[in-house]
Chimera marker file (.cmm) of the C-alpha trace (Angstrom):
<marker_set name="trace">
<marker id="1" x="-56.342" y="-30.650" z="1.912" r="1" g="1" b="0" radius="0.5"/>
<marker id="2" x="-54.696" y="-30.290" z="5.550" r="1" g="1" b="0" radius="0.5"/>
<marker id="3" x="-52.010" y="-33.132" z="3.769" r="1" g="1" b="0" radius="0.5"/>
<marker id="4" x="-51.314" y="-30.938" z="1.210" r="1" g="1" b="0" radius="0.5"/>
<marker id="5" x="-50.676" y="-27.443" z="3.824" r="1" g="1" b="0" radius="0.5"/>
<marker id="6" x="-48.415" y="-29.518" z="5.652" r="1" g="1" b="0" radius="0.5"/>
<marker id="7" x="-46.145" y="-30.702" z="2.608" r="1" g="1" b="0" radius="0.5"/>
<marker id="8" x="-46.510" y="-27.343" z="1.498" r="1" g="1" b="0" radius="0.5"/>
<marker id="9" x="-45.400" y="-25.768" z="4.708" r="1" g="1" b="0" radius="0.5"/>
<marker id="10" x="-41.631" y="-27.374" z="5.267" r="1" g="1" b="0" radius="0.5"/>
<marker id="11" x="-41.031" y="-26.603" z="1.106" r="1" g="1" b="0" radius="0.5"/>
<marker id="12" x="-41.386" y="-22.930" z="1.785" r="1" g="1" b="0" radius="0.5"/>
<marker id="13" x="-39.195" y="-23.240" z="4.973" r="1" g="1" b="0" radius="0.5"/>
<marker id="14" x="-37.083" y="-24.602" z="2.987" r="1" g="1" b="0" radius="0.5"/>
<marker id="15" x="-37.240" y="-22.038" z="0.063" r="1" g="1" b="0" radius="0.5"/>
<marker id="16" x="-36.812" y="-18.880" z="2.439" r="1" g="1" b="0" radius="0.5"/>
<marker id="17" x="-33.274" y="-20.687" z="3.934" r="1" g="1" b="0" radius="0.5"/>
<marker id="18" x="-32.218" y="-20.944" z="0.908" r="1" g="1" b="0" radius="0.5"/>
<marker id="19" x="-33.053" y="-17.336" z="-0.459" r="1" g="1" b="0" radius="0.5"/>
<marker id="20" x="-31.476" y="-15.918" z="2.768" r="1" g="1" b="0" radius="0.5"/>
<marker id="21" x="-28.057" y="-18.156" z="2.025" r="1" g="1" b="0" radius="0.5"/>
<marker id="22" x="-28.231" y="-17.418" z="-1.554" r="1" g="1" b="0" radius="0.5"/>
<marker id="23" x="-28.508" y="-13.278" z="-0.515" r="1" g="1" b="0" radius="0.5"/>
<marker id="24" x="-25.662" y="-13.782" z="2.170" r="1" g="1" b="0" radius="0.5"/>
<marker id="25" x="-23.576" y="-15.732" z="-0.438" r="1" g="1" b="0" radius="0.5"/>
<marker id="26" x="-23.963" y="-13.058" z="-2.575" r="1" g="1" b="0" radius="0.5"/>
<marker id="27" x="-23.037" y="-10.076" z="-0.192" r="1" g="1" b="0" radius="0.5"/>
<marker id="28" x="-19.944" y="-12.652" z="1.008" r="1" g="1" b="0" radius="0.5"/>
<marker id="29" x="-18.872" y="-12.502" z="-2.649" r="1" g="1" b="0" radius="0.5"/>
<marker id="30" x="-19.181" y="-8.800" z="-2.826" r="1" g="1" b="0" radius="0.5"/>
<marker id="31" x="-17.282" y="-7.788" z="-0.130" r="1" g="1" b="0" radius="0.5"/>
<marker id="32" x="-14.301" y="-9.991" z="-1.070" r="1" g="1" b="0" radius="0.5"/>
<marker id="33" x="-14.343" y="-8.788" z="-4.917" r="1" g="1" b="0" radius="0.5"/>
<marker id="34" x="-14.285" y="-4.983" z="-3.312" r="1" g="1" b="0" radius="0.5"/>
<marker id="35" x="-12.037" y="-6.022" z="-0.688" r="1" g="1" b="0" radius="0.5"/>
<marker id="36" x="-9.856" y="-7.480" z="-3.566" r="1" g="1" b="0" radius="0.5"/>
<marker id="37" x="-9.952" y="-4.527" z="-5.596" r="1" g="1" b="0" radius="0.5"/>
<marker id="38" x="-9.694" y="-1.815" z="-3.109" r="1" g="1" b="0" radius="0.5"/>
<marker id="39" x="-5.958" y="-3.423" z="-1.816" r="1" g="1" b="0" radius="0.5"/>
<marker id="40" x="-5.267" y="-3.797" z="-5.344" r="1" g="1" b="0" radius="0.5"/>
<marker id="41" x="-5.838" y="-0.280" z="-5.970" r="1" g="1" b="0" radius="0.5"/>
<marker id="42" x="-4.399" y="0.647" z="-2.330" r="1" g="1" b="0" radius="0.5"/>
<marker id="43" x="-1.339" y="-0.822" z="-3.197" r="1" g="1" b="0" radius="0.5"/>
<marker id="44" x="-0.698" y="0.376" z="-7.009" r="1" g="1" b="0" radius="0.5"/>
<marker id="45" x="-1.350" y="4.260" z="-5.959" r="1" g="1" b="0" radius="0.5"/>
<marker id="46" x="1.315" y="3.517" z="-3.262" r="1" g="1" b="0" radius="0.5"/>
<marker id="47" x="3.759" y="2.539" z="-5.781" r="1" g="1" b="0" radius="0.5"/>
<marker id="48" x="2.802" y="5.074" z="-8.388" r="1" g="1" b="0" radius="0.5"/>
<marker id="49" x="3.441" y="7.941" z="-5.318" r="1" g="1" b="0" radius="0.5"/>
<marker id="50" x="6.830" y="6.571" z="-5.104" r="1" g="1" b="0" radius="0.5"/>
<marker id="51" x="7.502" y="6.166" z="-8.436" r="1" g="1" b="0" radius="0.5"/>
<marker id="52" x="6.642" y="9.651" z="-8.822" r="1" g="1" b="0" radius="0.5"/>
<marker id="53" x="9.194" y="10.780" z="-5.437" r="1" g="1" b="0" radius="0.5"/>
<marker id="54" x="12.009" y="8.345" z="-7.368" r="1" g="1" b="0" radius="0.5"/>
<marker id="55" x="11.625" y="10.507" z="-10.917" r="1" g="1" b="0" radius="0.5"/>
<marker id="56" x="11.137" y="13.719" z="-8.922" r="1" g="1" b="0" radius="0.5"/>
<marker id="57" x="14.223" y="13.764" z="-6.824" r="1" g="1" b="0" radius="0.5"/>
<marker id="58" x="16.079" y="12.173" z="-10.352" r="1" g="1" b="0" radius="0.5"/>
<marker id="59" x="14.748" y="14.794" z="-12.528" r="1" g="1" b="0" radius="0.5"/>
<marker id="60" x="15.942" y="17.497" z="-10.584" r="1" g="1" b="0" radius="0.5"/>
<marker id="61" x="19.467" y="16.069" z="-9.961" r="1" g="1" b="0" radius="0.5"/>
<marker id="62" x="19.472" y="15.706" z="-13.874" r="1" g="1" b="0" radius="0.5"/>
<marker id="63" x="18.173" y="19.647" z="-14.308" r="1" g="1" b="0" radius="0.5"/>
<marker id="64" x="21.176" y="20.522" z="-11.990" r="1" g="1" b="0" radius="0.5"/>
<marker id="65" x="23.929" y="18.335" z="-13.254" r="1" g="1" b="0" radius="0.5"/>
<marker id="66" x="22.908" y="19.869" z="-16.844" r="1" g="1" b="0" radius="0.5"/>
<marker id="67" x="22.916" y="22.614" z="-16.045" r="1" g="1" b="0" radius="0.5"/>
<marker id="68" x="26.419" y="22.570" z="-14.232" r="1" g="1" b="0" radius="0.5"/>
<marker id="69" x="27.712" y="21.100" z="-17.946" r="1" g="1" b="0" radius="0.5"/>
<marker id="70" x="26.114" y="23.491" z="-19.468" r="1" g="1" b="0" radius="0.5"/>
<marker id="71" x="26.923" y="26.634" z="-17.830" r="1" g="1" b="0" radius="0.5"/>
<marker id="72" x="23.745" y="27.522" z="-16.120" r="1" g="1" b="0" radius="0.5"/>
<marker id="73" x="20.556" y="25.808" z="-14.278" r="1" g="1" b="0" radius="0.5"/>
<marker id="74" x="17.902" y="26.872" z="-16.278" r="1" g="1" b="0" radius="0.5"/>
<marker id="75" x="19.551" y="25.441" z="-19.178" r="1" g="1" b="0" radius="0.5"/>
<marker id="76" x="19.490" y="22.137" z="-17.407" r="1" g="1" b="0" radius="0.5"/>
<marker id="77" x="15.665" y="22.300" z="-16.102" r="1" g="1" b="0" radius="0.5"/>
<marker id="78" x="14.711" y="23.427" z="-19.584" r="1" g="1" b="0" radius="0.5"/>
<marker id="79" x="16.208" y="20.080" z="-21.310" r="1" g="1" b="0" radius="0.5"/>
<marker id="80" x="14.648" y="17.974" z="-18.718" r="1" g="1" b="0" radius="0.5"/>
<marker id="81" x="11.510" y="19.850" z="-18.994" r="1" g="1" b="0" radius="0.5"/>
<marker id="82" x="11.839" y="19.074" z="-22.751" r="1" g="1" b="0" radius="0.5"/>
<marker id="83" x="12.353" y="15.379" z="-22.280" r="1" g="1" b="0" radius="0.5"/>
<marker id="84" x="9.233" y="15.640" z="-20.130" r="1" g="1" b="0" radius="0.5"/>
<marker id="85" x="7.640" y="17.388" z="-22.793" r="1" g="1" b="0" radius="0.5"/>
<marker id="86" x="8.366" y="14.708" z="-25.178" r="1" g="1" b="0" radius="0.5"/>
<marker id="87" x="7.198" y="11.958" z="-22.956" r="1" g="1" b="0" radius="0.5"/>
<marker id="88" x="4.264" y="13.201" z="-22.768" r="1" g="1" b="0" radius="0.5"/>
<marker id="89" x="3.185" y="13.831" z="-26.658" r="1" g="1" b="0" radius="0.5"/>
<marker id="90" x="4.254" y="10.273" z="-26.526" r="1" g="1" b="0" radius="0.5"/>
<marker id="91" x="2.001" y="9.101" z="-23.673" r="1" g="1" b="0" radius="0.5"/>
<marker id="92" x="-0.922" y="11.224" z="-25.874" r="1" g="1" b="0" radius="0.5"/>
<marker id="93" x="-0.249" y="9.103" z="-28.682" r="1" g="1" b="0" radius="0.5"/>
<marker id="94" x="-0.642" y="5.555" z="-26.835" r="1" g="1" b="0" radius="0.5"/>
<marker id="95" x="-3.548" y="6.363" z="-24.420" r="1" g="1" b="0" radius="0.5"/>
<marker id="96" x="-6.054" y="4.344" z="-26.253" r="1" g="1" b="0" radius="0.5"/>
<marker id="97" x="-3.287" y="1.135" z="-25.745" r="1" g="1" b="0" radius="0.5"/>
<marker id="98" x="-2.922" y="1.956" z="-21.709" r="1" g="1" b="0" radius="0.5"/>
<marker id="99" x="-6.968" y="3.081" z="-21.482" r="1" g="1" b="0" radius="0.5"/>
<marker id="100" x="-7.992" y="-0.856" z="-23.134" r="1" g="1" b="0" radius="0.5"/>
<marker id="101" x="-5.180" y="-2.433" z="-20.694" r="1" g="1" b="0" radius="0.5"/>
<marker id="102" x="-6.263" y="-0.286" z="-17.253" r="1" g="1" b="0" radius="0.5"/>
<marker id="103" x="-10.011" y="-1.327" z="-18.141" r="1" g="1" b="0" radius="0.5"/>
<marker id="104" x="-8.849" y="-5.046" z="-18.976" r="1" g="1" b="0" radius="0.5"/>
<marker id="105" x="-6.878" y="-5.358" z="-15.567" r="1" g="1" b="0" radius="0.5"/>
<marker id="106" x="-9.943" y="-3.878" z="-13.901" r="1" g="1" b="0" radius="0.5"/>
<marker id="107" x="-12.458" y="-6.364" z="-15.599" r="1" g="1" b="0" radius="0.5"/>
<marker id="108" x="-9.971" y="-9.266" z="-14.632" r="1" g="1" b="0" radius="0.5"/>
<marker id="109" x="-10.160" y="-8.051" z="-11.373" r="1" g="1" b="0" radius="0.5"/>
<marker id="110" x="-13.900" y="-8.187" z="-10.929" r="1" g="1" b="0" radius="0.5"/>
<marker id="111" x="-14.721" y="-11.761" z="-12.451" r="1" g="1" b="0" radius="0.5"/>
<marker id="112" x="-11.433" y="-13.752" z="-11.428" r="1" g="1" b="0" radius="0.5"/>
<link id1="1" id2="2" r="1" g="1" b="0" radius="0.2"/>
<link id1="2" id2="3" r="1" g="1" b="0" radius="0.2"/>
<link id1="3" id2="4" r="1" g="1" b="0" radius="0.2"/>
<link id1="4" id2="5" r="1" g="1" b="0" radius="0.2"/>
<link id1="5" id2="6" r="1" g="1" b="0" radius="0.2"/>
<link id1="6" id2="7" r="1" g="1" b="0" radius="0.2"/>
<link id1="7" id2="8" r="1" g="1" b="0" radius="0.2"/>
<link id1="8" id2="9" r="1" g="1" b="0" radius="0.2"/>
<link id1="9" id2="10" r="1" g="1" b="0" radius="0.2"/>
<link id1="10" id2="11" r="1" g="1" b="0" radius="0.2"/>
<link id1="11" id2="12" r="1" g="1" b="0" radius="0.2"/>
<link id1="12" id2="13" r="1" g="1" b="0" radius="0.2"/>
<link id1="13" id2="14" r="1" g="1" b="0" radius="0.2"/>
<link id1="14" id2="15" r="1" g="1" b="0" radius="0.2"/>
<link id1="15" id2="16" r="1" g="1" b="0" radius="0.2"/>
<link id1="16" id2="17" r="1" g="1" b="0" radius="0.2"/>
<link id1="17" id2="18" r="1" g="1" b="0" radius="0.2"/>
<link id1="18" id2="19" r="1" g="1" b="0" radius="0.2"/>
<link id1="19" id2="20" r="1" g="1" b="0" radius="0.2"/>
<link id1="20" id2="21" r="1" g="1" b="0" radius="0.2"/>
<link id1="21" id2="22" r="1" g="1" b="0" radius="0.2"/>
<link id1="22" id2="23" r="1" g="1" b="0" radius="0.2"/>
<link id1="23" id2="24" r="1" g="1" b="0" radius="0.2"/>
<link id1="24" id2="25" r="1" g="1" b="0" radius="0.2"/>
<link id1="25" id2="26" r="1" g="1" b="0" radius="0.2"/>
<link id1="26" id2="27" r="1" g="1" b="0" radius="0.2"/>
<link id1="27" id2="28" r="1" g="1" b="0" radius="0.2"/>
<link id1="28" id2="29" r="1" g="1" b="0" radius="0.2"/>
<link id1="29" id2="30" r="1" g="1" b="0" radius="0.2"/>
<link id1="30" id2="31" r="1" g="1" b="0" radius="0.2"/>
<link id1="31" id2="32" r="1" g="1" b="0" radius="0.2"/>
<link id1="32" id2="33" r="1" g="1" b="0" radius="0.2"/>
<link id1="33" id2="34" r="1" g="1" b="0" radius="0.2"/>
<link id1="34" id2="35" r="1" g="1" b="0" radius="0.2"/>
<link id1="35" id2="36" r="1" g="1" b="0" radius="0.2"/>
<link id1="36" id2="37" r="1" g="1" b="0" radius="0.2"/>
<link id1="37" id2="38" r="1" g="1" b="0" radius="0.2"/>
<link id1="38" id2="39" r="1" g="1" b="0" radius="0.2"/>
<link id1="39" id2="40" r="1" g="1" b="0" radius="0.2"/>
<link id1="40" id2="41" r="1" g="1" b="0" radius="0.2"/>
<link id1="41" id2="42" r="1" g="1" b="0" radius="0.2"/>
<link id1="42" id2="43" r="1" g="1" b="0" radius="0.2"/>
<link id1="43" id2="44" r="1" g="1" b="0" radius="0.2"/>
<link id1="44" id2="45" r="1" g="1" b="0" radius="0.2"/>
<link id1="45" id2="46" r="1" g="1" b="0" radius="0.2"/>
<link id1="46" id2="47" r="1" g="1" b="0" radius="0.2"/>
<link id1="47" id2="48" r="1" g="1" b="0" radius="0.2"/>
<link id1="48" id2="49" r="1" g="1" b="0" radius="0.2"/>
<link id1="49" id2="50" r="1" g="1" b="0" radius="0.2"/>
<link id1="50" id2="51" r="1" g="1" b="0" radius="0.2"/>
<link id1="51" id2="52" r="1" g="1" b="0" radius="0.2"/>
<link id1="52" id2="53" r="1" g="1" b="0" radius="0.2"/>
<link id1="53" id2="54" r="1" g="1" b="0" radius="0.2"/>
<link id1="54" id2="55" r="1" g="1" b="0" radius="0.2"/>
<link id1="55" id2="56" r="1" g="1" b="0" radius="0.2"/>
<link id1="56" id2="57" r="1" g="1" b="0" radius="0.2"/>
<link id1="57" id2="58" r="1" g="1" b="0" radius="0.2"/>
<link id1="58" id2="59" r="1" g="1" b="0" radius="0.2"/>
<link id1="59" id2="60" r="1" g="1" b="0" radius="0.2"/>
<link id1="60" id2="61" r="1" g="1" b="0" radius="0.2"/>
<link id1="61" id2="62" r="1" g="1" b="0" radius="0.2"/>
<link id1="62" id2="63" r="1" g="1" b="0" radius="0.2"/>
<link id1="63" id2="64" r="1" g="1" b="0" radius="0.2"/>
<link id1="64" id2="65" r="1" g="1" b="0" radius="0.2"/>
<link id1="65" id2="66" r="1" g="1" b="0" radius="0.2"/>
<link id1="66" id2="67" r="1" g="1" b="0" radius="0.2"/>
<link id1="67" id2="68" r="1" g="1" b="0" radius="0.2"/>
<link id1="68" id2="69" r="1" g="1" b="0" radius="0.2"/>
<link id1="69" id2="70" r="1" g="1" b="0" radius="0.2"/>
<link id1="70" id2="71" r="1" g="1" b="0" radius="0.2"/>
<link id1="71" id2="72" r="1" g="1" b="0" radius="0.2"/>
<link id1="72" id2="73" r="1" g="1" b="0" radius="0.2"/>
<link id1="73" id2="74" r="1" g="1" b="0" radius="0.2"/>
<link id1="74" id2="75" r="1" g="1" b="0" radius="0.2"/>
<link id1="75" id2="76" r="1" g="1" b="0" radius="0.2"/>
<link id1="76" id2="77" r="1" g="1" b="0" radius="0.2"/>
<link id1="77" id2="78" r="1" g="1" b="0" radius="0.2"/>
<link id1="78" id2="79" r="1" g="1" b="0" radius="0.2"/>
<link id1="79" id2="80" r="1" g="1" b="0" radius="0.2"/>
<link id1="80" id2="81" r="1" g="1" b="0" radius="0.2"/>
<link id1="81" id2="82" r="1" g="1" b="0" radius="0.2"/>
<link id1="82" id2="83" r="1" g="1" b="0" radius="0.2"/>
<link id1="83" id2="84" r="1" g="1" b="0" radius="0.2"/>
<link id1="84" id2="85" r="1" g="1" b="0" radius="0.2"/>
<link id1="85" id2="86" r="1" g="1" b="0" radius="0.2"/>
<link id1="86" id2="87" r="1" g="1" b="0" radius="0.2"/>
<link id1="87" id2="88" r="1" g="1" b="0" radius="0.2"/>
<link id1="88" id2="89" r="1" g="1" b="0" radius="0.2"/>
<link id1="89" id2="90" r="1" g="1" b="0" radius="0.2"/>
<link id1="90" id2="91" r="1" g="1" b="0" radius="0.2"/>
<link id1="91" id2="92" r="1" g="1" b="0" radius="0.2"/>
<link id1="92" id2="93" r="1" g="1" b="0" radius="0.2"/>
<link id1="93" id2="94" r="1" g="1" b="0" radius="0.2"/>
<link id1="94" id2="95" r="1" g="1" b="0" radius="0.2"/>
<link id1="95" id2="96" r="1" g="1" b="0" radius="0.2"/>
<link id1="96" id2="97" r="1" g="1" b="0" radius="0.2"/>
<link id1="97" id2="98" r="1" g="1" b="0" radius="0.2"/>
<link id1="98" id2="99" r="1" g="1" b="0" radius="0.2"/>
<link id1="99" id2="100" r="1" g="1" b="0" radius="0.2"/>
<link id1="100" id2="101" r="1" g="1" b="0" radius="0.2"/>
<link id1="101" id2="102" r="1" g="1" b="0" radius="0.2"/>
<link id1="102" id2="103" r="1" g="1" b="0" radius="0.2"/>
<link id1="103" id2="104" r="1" g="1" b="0" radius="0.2"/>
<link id1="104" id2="105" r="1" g="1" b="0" radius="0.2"/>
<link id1="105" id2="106" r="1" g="1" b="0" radius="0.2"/>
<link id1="106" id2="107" r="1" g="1" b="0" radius="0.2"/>
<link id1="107" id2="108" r="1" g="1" b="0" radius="0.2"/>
<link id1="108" id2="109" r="1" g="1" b="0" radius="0.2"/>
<link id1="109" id2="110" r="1" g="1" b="0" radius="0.2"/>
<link id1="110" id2="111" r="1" g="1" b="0" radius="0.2"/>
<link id1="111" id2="112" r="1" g="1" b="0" radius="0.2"/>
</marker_set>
């Protein structure tokens, strides 16, 4: 019966290591995925604020230049407003297209 303890004894040793390698394996994997993610996110935001500074400081050279041509600013502003306007009832209509490709990049992320 002693025989028995003492084969017994190393194969749980042995179990535990590998339970505490499998868990630290797994946190490993965890922080690289968020890691992963995080820059990618990081980085895209970055780009979307300027993005967003580029179309700014466009749209209102546009709004004034238009509205030199056409006599007065707010004629200008109110055209690009319009085009804005426009853009956006188009963005409306293909949300469900850039919804399914934002989740797709995002499940990509997590099991590549």
């Amino acid at each position: 019966m002693e025989t028995k303890e003492n084969l017994l004894e190393p194969l749980i040793e042995r179990v535990e290591e590998y339970g505490k390698t499998s868990f630290e394996l797994l946190k490993l994997k965890s922080l690289d995925k968020t890691a992963t993610i995080s820059s990618e996110i990081i980085s895209r935001l970055l780009l979307m604020v300027i993005v967003f500074l580029f179309i700014f400081t466009l749209s209102m050279a546009a709004g004034f230049w238009l509205g030199d041509m056409l006599g007065e600013n707010y004629y200008g502003f109110s055209l690009v407003a319009l085009f804005y306007g426009l853009v956006s009832v188009l963005v409306y209509f293909i949300q469900p297209t850039i919804k399914g490709r934002v989740n797709n990049s995002i499940i990509k992320l997590m099991f590549n």
